[in-house]
MDAnalysis code that builds the backbone (N, CA, C; Angstrom):
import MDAnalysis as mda
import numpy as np

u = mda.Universe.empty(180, n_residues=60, atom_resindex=np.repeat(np.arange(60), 3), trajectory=True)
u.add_TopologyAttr("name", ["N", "CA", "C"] * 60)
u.add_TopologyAttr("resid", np.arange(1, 61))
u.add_TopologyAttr("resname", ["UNK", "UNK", "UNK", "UNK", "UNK", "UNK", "UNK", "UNK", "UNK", "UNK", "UNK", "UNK", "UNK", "UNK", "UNK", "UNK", "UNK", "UNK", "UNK", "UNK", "UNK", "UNK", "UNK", "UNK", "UNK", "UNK", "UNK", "UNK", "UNK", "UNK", "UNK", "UNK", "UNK", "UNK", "UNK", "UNK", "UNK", "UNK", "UNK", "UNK", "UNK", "UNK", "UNK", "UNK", "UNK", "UNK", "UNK", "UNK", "UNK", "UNK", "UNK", "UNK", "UNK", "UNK", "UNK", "UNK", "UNK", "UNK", "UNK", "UNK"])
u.atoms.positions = np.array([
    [0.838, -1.183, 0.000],
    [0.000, 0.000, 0.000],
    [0.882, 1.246, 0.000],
    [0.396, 2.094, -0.894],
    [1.359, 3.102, -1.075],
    [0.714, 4.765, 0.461],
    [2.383, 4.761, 0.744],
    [2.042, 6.109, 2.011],
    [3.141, 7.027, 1.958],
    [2.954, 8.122, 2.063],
    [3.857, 9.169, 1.792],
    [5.068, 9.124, 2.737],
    [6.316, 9.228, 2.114],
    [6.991, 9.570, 2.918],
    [7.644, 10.479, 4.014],
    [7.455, 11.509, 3.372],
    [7.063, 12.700, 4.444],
    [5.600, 13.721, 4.451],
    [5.860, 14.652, 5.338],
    [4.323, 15.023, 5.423],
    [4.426, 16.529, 4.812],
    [3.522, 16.627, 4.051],
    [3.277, 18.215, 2.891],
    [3.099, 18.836, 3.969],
    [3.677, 19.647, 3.374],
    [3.585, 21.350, 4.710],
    [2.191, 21.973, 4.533],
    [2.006, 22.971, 5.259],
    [0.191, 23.713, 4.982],
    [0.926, 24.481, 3.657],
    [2.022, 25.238, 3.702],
    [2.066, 25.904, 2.413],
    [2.097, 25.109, 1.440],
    [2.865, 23.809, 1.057],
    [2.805, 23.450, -0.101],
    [1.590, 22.730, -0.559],
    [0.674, 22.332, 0.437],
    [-0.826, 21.805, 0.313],
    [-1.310, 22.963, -0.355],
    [-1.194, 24.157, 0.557],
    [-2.188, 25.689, 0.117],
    [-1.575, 25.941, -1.367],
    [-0.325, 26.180, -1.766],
    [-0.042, 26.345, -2.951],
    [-0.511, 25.465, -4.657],
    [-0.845, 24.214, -3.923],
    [-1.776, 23.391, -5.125],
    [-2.774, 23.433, -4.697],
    [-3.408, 24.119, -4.292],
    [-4.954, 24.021, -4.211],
    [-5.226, 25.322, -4.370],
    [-4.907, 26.308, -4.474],
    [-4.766, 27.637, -4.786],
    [-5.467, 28.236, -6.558],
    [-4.498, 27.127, -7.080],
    [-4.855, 27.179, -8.393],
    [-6.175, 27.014, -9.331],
    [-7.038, 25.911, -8.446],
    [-8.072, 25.229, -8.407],
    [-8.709, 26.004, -8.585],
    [-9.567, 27.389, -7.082],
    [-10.809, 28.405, -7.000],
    [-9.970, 29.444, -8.135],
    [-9.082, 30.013, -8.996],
    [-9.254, 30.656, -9.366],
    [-10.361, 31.089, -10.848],
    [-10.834, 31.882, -11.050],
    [-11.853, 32.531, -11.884],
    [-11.230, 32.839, -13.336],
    [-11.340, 32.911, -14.502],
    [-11.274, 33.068, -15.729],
    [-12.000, 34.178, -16.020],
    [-11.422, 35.853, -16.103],
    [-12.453, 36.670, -16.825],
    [-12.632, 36.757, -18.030],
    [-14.149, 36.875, -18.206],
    [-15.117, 36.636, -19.546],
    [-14.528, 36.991, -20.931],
    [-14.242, 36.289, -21.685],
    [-13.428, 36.811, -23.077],
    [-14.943, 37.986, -23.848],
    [-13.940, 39.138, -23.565],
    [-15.107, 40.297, -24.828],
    [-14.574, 40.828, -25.944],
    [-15.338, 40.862, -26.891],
    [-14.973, 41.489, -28.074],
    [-14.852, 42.809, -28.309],
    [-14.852, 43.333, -29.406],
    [-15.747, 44.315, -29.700],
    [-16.691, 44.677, -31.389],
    [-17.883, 44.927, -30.494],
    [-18.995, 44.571, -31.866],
    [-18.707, 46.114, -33.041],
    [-18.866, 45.007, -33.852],
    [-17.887, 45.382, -35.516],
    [-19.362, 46.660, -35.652],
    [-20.033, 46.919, -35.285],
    [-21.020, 48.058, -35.877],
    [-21.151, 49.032, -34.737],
    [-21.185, 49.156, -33.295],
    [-21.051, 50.049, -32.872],
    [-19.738, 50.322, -31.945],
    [-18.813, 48.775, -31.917],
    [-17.549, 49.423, -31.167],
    [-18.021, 48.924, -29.353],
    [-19.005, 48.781, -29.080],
    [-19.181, 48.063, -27.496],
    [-18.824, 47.088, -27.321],
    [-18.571, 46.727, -25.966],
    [-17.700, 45.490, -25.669],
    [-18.660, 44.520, -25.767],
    [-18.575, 43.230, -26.049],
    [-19.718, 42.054, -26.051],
    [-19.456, 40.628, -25.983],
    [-19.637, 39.864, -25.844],
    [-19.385, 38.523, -25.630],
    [-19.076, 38.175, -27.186],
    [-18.293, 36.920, -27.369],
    [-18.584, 36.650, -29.074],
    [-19.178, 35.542, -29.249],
    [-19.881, 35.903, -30.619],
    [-20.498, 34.906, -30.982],
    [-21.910, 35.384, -30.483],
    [-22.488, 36.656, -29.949],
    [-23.750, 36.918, -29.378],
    [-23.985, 38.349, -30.421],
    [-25.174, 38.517, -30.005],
    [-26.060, 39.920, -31.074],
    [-25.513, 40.806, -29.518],
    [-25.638, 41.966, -30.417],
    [-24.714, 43.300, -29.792],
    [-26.447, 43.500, -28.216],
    [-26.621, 44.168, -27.922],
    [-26.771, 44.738, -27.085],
    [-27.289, 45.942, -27.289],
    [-26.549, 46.514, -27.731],
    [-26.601, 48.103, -28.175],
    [-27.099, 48.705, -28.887],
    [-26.334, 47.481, -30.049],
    [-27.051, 48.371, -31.598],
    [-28.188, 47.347, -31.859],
    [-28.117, 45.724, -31.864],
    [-29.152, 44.783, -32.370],
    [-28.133, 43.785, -33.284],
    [-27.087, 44.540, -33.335],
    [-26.270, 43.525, -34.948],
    [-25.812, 42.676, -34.468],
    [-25.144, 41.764, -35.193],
    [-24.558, 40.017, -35.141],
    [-23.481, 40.468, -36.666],
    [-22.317, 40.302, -36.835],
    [-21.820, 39.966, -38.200],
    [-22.457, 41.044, -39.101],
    [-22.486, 42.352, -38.516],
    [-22.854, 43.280, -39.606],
    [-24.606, 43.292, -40.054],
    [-25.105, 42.427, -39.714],
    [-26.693, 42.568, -40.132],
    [-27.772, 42.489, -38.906],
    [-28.425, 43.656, -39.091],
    [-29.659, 43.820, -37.942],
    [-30.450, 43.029, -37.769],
    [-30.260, 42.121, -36.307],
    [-30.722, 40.882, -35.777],
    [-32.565, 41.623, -35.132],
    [-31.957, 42.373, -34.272],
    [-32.797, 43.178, -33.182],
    [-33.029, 44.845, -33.609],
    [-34.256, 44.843, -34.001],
    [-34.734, 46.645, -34.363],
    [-34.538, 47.075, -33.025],
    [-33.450, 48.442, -32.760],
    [-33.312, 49.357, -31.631],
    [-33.711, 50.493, -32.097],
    [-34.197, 51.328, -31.110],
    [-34.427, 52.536, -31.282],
    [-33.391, 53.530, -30.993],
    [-33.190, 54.387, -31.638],
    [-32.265, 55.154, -31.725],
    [-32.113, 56.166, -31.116],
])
């Protein structure tokens, strides 16, 4: 049966597990018709567009 030979310190435990909870912020673009930041691959927000063509009528 396999057992460690010595015993992990709290830091080197805390240092691999550290890595684990960290967060990834959201990749944004920016939409090709009005220039706002946006997720990709989604219709703007702002203006209504997707790829240059009006998905969503906004009012202006």
């Amino acid at each position: 049966m396999a057992v460690p030979k010595r015993k992990v310190s709290k830091a080197r435990r805390d240092k691999r597990r550290s890595a684990v909870w960290k967060l990834d912020t959201p990749t944004l673009t920016r939409c090709s018709n009005c220039g706002a930041l946006i997720a990709p691959h989604r219709v703007c927000k702002h203006c209504g567009y997707y790829k240059g063509v009006e998905v969503i009528k906004k009012e202006a």
